[in-house]
N, C-alpha and C positions, 0 to 999 in steps of 0.2 A: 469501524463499520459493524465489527459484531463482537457483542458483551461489551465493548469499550465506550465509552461517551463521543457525543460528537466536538469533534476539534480534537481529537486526538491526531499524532503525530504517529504513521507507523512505518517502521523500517524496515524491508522485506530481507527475511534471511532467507527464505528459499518458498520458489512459488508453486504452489500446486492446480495441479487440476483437476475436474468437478469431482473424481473421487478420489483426492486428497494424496496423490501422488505427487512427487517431484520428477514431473515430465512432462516434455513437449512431443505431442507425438505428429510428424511432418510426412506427407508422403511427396517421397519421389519419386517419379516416374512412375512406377505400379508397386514401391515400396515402401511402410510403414518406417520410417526410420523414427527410433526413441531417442532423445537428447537428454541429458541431465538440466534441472534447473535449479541448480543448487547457486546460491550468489556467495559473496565475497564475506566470510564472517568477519573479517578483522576488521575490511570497510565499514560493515553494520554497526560492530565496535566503537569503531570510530567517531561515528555518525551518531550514535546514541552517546559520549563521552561530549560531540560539540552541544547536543542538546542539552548540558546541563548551564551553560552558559543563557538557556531562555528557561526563565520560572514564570513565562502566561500560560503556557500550557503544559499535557502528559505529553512524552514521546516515550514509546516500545521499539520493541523487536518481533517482530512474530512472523506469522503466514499469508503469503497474501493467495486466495483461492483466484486462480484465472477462469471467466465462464464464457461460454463460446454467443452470448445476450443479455442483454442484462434487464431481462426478463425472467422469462421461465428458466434460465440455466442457473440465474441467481436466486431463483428462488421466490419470486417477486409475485403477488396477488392480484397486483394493479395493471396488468398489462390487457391489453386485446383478447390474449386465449391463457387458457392457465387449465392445467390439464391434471392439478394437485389439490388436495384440500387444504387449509390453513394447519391442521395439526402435520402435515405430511411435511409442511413448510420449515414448521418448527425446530422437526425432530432429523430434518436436514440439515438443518442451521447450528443447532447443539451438537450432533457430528463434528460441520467442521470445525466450532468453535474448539471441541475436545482435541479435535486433531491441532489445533496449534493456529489455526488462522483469527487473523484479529480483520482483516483487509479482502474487499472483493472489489476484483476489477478485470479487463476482458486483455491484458496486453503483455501480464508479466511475463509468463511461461516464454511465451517467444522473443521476448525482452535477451530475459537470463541465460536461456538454450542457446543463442545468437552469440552474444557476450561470450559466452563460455568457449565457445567453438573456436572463435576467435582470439580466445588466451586475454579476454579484457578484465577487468578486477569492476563490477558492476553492483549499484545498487540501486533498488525501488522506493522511495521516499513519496507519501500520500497524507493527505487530512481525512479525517471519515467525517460523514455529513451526518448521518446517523448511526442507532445501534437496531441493525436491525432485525435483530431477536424482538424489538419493540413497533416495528411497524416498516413500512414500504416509501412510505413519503416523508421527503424533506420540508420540513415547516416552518423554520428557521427562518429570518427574516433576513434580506439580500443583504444587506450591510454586514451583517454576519457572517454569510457566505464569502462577504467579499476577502472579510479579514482571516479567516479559516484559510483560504487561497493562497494566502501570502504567508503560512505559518511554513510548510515543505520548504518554500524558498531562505524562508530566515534561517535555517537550519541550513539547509546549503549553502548560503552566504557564508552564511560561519565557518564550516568546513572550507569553502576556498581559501578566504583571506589566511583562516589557521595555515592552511599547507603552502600559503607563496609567504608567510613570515607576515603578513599585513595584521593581523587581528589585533586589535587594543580594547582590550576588555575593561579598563575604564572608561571608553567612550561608546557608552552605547548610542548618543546619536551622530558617531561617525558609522556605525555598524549597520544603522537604519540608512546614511544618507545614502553607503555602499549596496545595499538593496532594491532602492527604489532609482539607479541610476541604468 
């Protein structure tokens, strides 16, 4: 979703938010509590190790930025109100790319912070539709979209079958029939 091509594969080592923190900040009752959102790196490991078992696409490791809209908090041009200029857009966007984010989406923070609290070993796995250092709109024809959709799952297919002993890496279309059932 940013600097990366579309159909990329990304795997969230730790999610931040709008300014590039790894926190969820939750309030209870009348207090701010801050959670860590830091995810599972050996999981991510992992997860990028099954990905090399598929050569149609890139899969990473990076950041995924959580925004509270996915509008204006994303930085987006296209919406109803936009309260920023195009360059202000920009030079938001090369931020967080600096900082480590390859992924924008509005759920991980409280994903991870959740997980975490809980002692679960959690990861975020996404396709990007765009790069959008390059523009706002997805233009991508649906057929494409469709098959971008089922790239996170081929990777997580994979990882399952790997961890129950099931994976037979000369049969890729037992790999596909395990997917699509």
């Amino acid at each position: 979703m940013l600097g990366i091509e579309p159909g990329s594969v990304v795997i969230t080592d730790t999610a931040l938010d709008s300014f590039f923190k790894p926190q969820f900040e939750q309030i209870i009752l009348d207090n701010v509590v801050v959670r860590s959102t830091e995810l599972d790196k050996d999981l991510a490991e992992e997860l990028l190790n099954c990905s090399k078992e598929i050569h149609d696409f890139p899969t990473m490791i990076g950041h995924t930025m959580c925004t509270y809209d996915f509008y204006e908090g994303q930085g987006r041009l296209d919406g109803a109100l936009c309260s920023f200029s195009s360059e202000n857009k920009l030079e938001y966007l090369k931020r967080a790319y600096n900082a480590g984010v390859r992924n924008i989406e509005m759920e991980s923070t409280v994903f991870a912070a959740m997980c975490g609290l809980c002692g679960l070993k959690a990861a975020v796995v996404c396709v990007t539709l765009l790069n959008r250092l390059e523009g706002d709109q997805i233009t991508i024809p649906h057929e494409v979209l469709l098959e971008y959709q089922q790239r996170p799952q081929q990777l997580i297919s994979i990882f399952i079958k790997k961890r129950l002993g099931l994976y037979n890496q000369n049969n890729l279309l037992d790999n596909a029939f395990f997917l699509s059932n």
